[in-house]
C-alpha positions in Angstrom: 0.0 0.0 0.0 1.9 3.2 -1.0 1.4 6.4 1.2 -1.4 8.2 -0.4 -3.6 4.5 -0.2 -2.7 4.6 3.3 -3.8 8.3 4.0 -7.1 7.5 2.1 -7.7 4.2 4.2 -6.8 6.2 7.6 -10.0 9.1 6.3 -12.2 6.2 5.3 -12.1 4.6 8.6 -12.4 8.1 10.4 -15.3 8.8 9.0 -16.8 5.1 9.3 -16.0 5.9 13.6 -17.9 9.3 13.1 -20.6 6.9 11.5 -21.1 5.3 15.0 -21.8 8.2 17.1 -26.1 7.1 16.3 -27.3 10.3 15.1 -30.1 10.9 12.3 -27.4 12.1 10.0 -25.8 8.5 10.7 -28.7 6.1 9.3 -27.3 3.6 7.0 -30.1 1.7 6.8 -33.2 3.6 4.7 -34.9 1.1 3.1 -38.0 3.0 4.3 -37.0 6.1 2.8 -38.3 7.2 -1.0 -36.9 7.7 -4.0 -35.7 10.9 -4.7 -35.5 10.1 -8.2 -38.6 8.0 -8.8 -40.6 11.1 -6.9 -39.5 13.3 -10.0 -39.9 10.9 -12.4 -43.9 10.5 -11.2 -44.0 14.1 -11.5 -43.1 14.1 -14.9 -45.7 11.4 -15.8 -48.3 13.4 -13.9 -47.9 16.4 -16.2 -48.5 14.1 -19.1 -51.2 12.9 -17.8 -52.0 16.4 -17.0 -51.4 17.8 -20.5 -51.7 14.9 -22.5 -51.3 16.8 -26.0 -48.0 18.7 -24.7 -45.5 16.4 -22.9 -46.3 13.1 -24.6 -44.2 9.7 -25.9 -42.9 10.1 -29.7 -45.1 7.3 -30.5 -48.3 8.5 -28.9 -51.2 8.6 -31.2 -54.8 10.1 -30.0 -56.7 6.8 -31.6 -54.5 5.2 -28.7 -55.3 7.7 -26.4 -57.3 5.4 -24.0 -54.6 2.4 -24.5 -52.0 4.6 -23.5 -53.3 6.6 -20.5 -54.1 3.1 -19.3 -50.0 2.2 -19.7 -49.2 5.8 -18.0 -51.5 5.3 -15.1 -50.1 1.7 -14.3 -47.1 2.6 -14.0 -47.6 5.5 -12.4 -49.4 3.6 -9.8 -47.3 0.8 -9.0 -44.4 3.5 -8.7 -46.3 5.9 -6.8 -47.9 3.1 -4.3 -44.8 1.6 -3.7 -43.4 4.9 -3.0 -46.1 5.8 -0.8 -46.0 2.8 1.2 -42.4 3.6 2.1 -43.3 6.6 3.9 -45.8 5.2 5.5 -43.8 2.1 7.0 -40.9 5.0 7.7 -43.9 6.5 9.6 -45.0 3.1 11.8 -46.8 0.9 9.9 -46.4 -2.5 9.1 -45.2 -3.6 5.3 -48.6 -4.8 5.2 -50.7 -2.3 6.6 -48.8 0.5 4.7 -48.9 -1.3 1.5 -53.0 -1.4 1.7 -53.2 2.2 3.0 -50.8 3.1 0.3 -53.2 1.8 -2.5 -56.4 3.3 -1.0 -54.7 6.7 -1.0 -53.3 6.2 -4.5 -56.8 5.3 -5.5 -58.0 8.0 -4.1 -55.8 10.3 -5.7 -56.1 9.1 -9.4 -59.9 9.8 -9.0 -58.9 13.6 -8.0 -57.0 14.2 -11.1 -59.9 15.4 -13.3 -60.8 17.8 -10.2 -56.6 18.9 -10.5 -57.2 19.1 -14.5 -59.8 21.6 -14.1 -58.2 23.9 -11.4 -55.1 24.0 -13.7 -57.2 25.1 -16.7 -58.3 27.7 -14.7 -54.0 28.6 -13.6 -53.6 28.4 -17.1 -56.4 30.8 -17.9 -55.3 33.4 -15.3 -51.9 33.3 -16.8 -53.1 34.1 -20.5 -55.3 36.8 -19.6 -52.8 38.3 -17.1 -50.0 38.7 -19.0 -50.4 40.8 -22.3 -46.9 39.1 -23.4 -48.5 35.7 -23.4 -49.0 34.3 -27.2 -50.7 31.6 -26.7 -52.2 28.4 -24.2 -48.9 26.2 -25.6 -46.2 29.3 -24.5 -47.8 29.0 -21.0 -47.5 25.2 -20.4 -44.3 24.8 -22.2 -42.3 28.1 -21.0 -44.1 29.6 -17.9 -42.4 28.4 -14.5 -45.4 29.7 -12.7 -47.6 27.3 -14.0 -45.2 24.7 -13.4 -45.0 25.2 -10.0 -48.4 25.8 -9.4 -49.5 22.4 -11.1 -46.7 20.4 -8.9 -48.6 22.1 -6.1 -52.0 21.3 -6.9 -51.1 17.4 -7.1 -48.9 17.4 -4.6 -51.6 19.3 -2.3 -54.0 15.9 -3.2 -51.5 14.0 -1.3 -50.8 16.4 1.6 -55.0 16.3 2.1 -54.9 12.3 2.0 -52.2 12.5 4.5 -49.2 11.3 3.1 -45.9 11.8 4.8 -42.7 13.6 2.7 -43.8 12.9 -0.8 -45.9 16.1 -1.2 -42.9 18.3 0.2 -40.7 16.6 -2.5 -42.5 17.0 -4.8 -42.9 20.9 -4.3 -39.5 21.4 -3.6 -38.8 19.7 -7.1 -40.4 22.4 -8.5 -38.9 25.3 -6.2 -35.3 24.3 -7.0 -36.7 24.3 -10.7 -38.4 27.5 -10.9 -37.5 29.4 -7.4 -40.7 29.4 -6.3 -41.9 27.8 -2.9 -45.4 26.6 -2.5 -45.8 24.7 0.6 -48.2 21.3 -0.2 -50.4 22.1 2.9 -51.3 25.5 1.5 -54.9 26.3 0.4 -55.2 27.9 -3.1 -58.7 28.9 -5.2 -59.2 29.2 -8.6 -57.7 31.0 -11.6 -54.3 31.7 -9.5 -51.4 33.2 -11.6 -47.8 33.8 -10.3 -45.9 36.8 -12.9 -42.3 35.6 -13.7 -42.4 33.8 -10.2 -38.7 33.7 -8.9 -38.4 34.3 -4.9 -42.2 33.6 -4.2 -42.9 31.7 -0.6 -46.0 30.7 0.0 -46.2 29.1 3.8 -48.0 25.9 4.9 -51.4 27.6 5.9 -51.3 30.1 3.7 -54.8 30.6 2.2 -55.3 32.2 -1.4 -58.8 33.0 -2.4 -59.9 32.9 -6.3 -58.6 35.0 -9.0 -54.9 36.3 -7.1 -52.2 37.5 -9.2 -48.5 37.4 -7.1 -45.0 38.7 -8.8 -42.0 38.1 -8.1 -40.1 37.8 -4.7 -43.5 37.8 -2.7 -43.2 36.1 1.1 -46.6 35.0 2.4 -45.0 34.0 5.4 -44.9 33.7 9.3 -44.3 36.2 11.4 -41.7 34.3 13.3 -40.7 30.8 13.9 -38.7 31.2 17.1 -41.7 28.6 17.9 -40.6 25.9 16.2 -42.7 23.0 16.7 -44.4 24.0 19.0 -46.2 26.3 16.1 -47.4 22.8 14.5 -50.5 22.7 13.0 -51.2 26.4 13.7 -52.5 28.7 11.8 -48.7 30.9 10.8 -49.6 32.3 7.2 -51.8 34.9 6.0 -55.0 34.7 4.5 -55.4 36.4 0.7 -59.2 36.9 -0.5 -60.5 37.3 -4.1 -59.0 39.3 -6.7 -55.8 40.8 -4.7 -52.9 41.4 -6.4 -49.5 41.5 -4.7 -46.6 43.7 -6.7 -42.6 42.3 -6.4 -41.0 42.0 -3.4 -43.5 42.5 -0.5 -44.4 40.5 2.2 -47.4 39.5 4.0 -46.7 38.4 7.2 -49.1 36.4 10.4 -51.5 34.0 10.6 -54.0 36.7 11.6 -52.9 38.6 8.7 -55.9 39.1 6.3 -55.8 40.7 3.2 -59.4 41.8 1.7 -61.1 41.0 -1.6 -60.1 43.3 -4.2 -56.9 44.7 -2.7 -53.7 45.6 -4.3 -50.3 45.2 -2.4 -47.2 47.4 -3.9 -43.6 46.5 -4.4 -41.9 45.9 -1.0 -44.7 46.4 1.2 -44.4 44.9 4.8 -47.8 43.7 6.1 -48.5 42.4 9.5 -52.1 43.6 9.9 -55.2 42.9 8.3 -55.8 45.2 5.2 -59.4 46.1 4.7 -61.2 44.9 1.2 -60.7 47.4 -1.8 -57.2 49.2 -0.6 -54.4 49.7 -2.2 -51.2 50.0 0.1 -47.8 51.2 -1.8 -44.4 52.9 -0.6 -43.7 56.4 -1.3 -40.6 58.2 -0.6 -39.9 54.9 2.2 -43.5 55.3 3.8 -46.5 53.2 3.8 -49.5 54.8 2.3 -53.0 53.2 2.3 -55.5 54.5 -0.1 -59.5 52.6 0.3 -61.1 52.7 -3.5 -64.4 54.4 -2.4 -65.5 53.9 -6.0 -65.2 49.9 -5.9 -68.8 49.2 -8.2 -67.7 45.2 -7.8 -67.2 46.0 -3.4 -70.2 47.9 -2.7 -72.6 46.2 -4.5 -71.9 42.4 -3.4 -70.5 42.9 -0.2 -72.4 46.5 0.8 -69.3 48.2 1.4 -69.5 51.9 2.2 -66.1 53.0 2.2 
């Protein structure tokens, strides 16, 4: 053995000691553990099943459109089930018990993707009439990182509702080091949702989003502070955004108390903690908050009686 092969040998077996010490950074063992790999690889099965006209096998032909969704989704299945079952034997249950849990969830999901289909027509609907620089339904799907994101979310958010452990955090964060944007799986988002350009967005675990919200770029929806840690489990951290807001690049909307009112619009670099009223529009001039209430909202006053 010359020198060197000795001075490798003598770091190998350092680092096999440091491998002893029984921390979680020191499992060897994670047969219980998904595939990082096979995760992403159902994700991008999902978006053909998704878009089956747009990311599709060279040989795909519509008059076999029923013979090969049929192929797509068995396979996606068996993948998905198995991967499922890990986490849910990582989590306590028995090969067997996790195994039959993990095909009544898969089930379960599969029968949600038409509801999934039709929330992301309405993403994808959003985008094209949101963005004048949008030429067309096949730029969107193919180019826009926003829509990406936001359809990773929407399926991922099936599995976070049905429970499942890890996977849906994968999944989203498969997407966020794609794009840069960071939906949590646990968030609640309505219809017709469009994120502009998209790169820096957070949006936090129980963050809820109403219908018809428009976010750019570098916008937190966030907590006010997680000096809690987890102790702050499964409480409420994250704002809540009604109808038809729009939130400009760079601000922040901080607090699980945090509401944000129908038909509001949030300028660039704004710093929210409290509630905003319905129909303002909050912007920073020369470093200071201003807050303007639109007393002519038509849309406010006549469906929600508004007399501001």
């Amino acid at each position: 053995m010359t020198p060197f092969e000795e001075k490798i040998e003598s770091v190998v077996d350092s680092i096999l000691a440091d491998y002893r010490n029984d921390r979680d950074i020191d499992r060897l063992e994670l047969s219980r553990i998904p595939d990082k790999d096979v995760v992403i690889d159902i994700i991008d099965k999902l978006r053909r099943i998704v878009f089956p006209g747009y990311f599709k096998e060279k040989n795909y032909r519509l008059y076999n459109a029923k013979h090969n969704l049929s192929m797509l989704i068995e396979d996606v299945m068996f993948n998905l089930t198995r991967q499922v079952a890990l986490v849910f034997q990582n989590a306590g249950e028995s090969e067997s018990d996790a195994q039959a849990h993990a095909e009544r969830v898969c089930m379960e999901f599969f029968r949600q993707i038409p509801a999934v289909r039709e929330l992301v027509q309405t993403d994808l609907q959003a985008a094209y009439d949101g963005d004048p620089a949008a030429t067309g339904m096949a730029e969107i799907i193919f180019a826009y990182p926003g829509l990406f994101a936001i359809t990773v979310y929407r399926l991922a958010h099936v599995l976070y509702t049905l429970e499942v452990p890890m996977l849906p955090r994968i999944m989203t964060e498969h997407a966020h080091s794609l794009t840069g944007i960071d939906i949590h799986p646990g968030a609640t988002v309505g219809k017709f949702f469009f994120i502009d350009h998209g790169t820096g967005i957070v949006v936090g675990e129980t963050t809820v989003i109403g219908n018809n919200v428009k976010l750019y770029q570098g916008v937190t929806l966030g907590a006010l502070s997680t000096r809690g840690g987890q102790s702050l489990r499964g409480k409420r951290r994250h704002p809540t955004i009604e109808d038809n807001v729009t939130i400009y690049a760079g601000a922040s909307v901080l607090g699980g108390d945090t509401v944000v009112g129908r038909d509001s619009v949030i300028g660039s670099n704004a710093f929210i903690t409290k509630s905003v009223a319905p129909c303002t529009t909050i912007s920073i001039k020369n470093q200071e908050l201003q807050m303007k209430t639109r007393a002519d909202c038509a849309n406010c006053q006549q469906q929600f009686n508004c007399n501001k």
